[in-house]
N, CA, C and O atoms as CSV, one atom per row, in Angstrom:
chain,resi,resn,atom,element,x,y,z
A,1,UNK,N,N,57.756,14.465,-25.827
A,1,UNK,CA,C,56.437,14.170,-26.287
A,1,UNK,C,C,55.947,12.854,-25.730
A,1,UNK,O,O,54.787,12.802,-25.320
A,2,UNK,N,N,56.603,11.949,-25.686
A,2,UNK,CA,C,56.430,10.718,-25.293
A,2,UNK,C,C,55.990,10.620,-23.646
A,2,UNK,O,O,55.107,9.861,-23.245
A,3,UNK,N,N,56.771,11.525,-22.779
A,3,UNK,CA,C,56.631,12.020,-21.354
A,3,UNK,C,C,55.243,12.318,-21.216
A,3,UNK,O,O,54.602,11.963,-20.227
A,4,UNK,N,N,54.610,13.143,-22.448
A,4,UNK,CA,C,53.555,13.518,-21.762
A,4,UNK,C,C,52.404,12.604,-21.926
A,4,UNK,O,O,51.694,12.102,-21.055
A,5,UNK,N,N,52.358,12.488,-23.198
A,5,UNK,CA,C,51.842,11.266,-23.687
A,5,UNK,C,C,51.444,10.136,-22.906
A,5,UNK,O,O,50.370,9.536,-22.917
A,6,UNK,N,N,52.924,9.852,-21.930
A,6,UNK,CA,C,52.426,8.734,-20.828
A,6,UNK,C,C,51.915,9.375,-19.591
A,6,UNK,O,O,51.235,8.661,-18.854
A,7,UNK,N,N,52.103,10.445,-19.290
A,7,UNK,CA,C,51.023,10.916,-18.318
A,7,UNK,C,C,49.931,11.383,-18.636
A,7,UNK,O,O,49.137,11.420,-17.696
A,8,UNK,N,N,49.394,11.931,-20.018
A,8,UNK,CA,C,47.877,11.807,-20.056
A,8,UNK,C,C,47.041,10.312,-19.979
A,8,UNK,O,O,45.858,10.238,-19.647
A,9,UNK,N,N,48.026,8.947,-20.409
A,9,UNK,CA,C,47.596,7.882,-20.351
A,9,UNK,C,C,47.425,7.641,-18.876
A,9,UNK,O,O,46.313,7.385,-18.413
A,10,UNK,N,N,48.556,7.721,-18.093
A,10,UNK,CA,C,47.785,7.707,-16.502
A,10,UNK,C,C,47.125,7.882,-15.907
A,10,UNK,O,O,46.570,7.027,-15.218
A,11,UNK,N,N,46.798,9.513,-15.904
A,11,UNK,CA,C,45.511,10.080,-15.882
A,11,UNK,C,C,44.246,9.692,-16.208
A,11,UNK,O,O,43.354,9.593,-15.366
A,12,UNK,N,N,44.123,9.498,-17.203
A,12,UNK,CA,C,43.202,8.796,-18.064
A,12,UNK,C,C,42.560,7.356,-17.159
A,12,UNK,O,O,41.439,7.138,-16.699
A,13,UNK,N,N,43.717,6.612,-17.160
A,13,UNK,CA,C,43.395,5.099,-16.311
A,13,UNK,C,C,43.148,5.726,-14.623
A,13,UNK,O,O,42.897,4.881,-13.764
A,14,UNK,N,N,43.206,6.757,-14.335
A,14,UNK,CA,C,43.505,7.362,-12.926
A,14,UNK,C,C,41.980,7.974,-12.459
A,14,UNK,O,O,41.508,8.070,-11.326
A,15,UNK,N,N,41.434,8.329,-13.701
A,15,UNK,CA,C,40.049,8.784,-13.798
A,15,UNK,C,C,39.355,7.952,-14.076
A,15,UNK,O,O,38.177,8.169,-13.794
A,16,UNK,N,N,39.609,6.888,-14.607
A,16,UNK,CA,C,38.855,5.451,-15.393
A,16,UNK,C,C,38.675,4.816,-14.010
A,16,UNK,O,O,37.566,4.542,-13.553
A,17,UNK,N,N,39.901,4.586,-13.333
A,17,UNK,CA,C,39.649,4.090,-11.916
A,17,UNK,C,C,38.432,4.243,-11.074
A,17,UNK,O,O,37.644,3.419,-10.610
A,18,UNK,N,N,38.532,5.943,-10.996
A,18,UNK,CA,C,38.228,7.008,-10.108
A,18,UNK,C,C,36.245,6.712,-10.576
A,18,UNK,O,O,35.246,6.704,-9.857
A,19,UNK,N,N,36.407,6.536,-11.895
A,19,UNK,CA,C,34.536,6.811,-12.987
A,19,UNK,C,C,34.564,5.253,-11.720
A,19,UNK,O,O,34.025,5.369,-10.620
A,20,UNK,N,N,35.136,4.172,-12.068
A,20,UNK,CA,C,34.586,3.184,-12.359
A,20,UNK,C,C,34.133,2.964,-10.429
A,20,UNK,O,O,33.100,2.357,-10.146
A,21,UNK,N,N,34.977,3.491,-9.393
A,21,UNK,CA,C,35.069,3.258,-8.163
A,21,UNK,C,C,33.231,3.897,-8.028
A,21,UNK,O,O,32.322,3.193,-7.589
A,22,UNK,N,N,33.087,5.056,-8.420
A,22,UNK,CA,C,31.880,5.783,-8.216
A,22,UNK,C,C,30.746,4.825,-8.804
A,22,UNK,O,O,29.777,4.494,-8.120
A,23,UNK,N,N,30.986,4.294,-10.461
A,23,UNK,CA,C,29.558,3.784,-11.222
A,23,UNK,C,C,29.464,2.470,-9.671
A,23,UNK,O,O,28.390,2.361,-9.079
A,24,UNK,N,N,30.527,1.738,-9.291
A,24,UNK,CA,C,30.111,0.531,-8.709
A,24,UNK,C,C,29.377,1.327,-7.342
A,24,UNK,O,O,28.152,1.233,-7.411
A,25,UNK,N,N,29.739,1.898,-6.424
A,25,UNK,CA,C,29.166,2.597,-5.225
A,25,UNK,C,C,28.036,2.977,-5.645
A,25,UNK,O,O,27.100,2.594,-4.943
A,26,UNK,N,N,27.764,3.608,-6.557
A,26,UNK,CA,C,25.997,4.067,-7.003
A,26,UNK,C,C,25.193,2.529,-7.399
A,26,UNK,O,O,24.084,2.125,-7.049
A,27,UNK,N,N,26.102,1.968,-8.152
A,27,UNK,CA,C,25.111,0.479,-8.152
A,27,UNK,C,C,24.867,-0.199,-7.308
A,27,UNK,O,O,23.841,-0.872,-7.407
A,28,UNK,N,N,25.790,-0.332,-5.988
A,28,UNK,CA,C,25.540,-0.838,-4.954
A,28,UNK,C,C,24.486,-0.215,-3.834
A,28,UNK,O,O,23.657,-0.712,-3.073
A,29,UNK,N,N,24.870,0.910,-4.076
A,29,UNK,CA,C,23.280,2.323,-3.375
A,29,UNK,C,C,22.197,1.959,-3.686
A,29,UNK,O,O,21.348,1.577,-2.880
A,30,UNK,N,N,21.999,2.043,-5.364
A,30,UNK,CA,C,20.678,2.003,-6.131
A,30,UNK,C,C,20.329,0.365,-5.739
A,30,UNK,O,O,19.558,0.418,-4.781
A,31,UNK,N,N,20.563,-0.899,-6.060
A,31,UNK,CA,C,20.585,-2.441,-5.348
A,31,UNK,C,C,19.960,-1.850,-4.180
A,31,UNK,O,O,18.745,-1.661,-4.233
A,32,UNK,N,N,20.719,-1.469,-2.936
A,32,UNK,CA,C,20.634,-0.977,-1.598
A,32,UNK,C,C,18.358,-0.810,-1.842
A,32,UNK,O,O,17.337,-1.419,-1.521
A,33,UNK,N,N,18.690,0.143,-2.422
A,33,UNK,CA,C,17.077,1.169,-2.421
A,33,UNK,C,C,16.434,0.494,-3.132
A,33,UNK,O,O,15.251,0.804,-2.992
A,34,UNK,N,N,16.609,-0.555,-4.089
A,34,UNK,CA,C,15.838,-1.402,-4.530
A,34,UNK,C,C,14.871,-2.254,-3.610
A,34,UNK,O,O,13.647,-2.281,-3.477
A,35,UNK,N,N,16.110,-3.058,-2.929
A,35,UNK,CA,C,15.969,-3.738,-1.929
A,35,UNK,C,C,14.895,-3.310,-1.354
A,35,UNK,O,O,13.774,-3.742,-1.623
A,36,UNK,N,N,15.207,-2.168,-0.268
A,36,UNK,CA,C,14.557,-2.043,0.762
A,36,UNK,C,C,12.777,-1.408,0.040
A,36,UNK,O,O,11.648,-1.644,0.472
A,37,UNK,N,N,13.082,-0.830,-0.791
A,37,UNK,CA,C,11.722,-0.766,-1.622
A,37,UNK,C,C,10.911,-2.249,-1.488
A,37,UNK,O,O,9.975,-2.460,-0.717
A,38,UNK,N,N,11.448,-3.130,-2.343
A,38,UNK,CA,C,11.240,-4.060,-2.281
A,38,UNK,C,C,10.272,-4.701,-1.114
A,38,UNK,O,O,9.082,-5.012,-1.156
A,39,UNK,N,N,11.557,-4.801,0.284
A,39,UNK,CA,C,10.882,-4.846,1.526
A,39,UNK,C,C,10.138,-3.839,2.429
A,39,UNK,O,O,10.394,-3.791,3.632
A,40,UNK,N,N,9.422,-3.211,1.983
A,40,UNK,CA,C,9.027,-2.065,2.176
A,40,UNK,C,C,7.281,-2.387,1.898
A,40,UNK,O,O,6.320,-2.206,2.646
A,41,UNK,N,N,7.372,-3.009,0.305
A,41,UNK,CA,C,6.178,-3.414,-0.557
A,41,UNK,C,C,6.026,-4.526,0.133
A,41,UNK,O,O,4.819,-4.376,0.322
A,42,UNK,N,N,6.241,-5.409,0.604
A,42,UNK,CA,C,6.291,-6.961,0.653
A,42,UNK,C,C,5.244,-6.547,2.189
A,42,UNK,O,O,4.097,-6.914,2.446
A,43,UNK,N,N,6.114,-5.731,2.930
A,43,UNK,CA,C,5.195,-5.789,4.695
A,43,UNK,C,C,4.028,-5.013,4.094
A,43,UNK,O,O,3.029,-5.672,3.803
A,44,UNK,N,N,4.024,-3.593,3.852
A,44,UNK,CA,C,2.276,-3.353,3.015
A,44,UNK,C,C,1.719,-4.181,2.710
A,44,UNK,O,O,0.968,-4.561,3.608
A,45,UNK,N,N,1.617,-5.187,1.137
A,45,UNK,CA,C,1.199,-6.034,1.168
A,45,UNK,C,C,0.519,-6.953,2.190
A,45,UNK,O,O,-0.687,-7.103,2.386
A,46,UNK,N,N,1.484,-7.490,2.751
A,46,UNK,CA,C,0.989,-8.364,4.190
A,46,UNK,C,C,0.217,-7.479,5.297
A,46,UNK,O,O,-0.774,-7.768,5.967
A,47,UNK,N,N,0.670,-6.797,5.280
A,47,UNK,CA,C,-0.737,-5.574,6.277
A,47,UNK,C,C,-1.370,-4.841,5.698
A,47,UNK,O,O,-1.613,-3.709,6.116
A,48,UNK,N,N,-1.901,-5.425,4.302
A,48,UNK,CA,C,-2.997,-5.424,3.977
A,48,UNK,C,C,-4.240,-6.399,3.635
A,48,UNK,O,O,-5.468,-6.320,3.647
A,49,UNK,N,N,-3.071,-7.535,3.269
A,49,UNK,CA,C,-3.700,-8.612,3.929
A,49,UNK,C,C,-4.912,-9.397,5.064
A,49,UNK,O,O,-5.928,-10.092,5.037
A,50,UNK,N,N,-3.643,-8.481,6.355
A,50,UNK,CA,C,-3.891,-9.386,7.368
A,50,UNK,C,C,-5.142,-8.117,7.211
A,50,UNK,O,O,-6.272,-8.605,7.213
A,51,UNK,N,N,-5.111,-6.777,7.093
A,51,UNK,CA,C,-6.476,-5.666,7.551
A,51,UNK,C,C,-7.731,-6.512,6.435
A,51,UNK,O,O,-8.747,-6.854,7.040
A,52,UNK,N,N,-7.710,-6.760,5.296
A,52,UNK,CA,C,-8.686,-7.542,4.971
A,52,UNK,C,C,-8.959,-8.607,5.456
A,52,UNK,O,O,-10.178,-8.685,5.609
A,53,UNK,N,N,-8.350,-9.635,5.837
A,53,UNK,CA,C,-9.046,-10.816,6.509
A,53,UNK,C,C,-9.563,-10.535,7.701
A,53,UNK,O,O,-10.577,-11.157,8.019
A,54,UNK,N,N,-8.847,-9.268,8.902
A,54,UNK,CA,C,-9.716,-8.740,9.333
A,54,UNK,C,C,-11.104,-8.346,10.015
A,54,UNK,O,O,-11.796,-8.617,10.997
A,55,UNK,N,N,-11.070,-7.302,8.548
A,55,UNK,CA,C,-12.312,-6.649,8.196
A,55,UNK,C,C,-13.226,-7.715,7.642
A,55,UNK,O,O,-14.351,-7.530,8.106
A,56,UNK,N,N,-13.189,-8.742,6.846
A,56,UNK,CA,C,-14.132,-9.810,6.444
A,56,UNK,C,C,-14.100,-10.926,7.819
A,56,UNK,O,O,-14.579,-12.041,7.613
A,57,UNK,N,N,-13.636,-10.670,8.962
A,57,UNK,CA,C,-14.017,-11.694,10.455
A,57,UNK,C,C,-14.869,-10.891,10.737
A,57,UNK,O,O,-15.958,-11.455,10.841
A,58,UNK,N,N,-14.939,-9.298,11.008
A,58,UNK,CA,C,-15.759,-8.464,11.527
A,58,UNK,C,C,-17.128,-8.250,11.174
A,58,UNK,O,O,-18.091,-7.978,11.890
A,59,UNK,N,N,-16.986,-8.526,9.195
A,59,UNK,CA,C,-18.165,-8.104,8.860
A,59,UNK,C,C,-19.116,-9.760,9.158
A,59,UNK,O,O,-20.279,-9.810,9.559
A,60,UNK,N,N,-18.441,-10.690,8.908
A,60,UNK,CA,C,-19.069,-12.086,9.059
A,60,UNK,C,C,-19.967,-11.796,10.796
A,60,UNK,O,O,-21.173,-11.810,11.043
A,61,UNK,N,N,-18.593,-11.517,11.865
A,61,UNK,CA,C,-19.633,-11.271,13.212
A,61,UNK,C,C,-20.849,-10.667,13.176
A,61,UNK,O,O,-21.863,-11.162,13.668
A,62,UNK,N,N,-20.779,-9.290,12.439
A,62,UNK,CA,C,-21.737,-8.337,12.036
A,62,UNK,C,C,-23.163,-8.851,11.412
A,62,UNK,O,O,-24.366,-8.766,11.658
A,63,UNK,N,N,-22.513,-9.279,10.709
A,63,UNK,CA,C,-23.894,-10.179,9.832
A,63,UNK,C,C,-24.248,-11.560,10.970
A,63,UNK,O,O,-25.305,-11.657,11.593
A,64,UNK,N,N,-23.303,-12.375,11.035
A,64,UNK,CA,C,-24.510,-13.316,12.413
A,64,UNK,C,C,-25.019,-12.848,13.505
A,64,UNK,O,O,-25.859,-13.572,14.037
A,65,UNK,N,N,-24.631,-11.281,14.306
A,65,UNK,CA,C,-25.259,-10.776,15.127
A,65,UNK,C,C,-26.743,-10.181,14.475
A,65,UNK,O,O,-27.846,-10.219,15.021
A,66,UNK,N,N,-26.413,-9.650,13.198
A,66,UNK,CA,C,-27.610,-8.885,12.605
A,66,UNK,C,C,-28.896,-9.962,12.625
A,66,UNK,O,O,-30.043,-9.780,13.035
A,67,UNK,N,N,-28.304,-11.106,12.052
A,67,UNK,CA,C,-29.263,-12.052,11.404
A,67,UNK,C,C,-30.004,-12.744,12.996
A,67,UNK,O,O,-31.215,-12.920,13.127
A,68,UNK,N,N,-29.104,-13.016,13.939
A,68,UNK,CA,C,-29.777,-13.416,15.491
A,68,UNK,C,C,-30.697,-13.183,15.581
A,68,UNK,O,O,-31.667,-13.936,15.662
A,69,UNK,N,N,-30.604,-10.832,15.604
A,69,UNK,CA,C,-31.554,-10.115,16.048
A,69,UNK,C,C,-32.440,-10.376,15.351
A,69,UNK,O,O,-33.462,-10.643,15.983
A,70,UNK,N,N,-32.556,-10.438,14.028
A,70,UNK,CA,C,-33.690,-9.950,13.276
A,70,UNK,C,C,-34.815,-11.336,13.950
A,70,UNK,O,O,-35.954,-11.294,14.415
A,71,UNK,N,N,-33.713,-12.630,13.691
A,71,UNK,CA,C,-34.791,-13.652,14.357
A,71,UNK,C,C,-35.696,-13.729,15.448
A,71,UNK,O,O,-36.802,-14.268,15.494
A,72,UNK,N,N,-34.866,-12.916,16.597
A,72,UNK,CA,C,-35.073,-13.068,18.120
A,72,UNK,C,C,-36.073,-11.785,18.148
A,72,UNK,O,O,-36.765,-11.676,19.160
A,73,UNK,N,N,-36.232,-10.655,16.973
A,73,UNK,CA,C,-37.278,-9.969,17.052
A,73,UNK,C,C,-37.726,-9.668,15.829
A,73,UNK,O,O,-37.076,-8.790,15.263
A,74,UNK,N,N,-38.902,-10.253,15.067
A,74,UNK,CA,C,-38.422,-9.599,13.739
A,74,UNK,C,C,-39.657,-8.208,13.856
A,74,UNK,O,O,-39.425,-7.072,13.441
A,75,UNK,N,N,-40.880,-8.622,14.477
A,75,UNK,CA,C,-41.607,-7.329,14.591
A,75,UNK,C,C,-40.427,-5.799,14.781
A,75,UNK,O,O,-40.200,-5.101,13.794
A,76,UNK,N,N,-39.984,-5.575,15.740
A,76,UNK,CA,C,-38.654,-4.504,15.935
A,76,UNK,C,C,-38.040,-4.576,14.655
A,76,UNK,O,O,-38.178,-3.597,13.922
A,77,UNK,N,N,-37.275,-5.721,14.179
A,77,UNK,CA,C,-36.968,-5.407,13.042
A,77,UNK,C,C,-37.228,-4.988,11.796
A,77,UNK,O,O,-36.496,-4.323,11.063
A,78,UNK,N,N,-38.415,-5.449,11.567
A,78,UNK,CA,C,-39.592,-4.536,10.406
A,78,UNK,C,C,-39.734,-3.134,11.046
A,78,UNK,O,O,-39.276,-2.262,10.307
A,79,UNK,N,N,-40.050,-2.846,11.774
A,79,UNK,CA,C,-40.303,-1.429,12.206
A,79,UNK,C,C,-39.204,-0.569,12.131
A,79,UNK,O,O,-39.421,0.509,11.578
A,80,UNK,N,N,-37.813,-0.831,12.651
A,80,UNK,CA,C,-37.352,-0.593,12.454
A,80,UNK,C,C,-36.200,-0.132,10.698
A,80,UNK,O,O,-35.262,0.611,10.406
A,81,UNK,N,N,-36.837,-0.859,10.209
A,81,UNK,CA,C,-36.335,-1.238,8.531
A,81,UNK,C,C,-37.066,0.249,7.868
A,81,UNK,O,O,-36.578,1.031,7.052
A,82,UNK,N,N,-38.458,0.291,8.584
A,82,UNK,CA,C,-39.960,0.652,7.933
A,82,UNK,C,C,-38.964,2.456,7.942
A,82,UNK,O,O,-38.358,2.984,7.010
A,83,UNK,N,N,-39.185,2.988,9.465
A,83,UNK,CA,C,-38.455,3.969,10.093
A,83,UNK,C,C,-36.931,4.509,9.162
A,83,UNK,O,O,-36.539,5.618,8.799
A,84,UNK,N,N,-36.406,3.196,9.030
A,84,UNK,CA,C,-35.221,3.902,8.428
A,84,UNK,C,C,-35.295,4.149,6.886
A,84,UNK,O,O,-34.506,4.939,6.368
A,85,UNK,N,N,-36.268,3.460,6.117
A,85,UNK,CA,C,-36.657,3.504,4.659
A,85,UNK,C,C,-37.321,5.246,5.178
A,85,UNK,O,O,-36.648,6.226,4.860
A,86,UNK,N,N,-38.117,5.360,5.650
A,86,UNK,CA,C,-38.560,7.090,5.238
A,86,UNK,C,C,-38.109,8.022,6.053
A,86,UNK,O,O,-38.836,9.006,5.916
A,87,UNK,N,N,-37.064,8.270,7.036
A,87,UNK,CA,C,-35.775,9.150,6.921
A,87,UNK,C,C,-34.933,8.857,5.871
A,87,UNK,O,O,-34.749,9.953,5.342
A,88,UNK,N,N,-34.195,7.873,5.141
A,88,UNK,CA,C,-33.495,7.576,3.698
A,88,UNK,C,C,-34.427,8.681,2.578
A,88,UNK,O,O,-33.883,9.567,1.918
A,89,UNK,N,N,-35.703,8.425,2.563
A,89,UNK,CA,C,-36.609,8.905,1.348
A,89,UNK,C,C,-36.453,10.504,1.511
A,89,UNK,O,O,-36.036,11.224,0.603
A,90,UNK,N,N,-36.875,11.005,2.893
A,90,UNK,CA,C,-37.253,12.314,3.208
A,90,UNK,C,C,-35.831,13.174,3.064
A,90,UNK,O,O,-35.747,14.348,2.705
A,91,UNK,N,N,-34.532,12.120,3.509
A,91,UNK,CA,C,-33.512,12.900,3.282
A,91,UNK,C,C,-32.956,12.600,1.601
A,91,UNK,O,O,-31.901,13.158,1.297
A,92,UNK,N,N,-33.584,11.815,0.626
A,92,UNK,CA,C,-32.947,11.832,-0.527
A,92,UNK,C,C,-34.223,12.608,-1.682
A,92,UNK,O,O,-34.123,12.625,-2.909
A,93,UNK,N,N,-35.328,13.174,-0.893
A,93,UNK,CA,C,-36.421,13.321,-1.491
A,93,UNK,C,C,-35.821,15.184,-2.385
A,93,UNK,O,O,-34.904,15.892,-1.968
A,94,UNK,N,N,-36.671,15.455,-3.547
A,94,UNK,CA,C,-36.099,16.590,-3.935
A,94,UNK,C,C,-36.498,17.709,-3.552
A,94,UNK,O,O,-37.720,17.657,-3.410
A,95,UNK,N,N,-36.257,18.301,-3.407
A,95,UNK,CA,C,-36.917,20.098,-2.531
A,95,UNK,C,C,-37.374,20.386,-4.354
A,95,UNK,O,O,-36.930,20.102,-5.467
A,96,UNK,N,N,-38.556,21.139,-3.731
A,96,UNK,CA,C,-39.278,22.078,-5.227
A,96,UNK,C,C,-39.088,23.225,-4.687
A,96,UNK,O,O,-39.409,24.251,-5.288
């Protein structure tokens, strides 16, 4: 009785081993995928960043080219404003 007794206790510590070898390898995996999650979020972030600062250099050009023109012509530019206000109207106007 005692014989067996000490080999279910072996077993036991043999599988305890065996649990404990696996829980650490999955914690070190899951860490692993944390991580790279982690660094994964961090470069998105930053290239989204850098695409907004960007997009706000572009729109700034946009707007001092706009504002040039309007100076350097504003007759064209009223006319042009005039023109695009009633295609806007005619295409938002309601059909009866």
């Amino acid at each position: 009785m005692t014989s067996t007794a000490t080999i279910e206790k072996n077993l036991e510590k043999g599988v305890n081993k065996k649990a404990s070898a696996i829980k650490e390898r999955a914690t070190k995996t899951v860490e692993k995928g944390v991580e790279a999650a982690q660094d994964t979020f961090e470069q998105a972030a930053f290239q989204a960043e850098l695409a907004t600062e960007q997009a706000g250099e572009e729109l700034r050009k946009l707007t001092a080219s706009g504002t040039k023109f309007v100076r350097d012509n504003p007759g064209t530019a009223v006319v042009g404003a005039v023109g695009l206000g009633i295609l806007v109207g005619l295409a938002l106007r309601s059909r009866d």
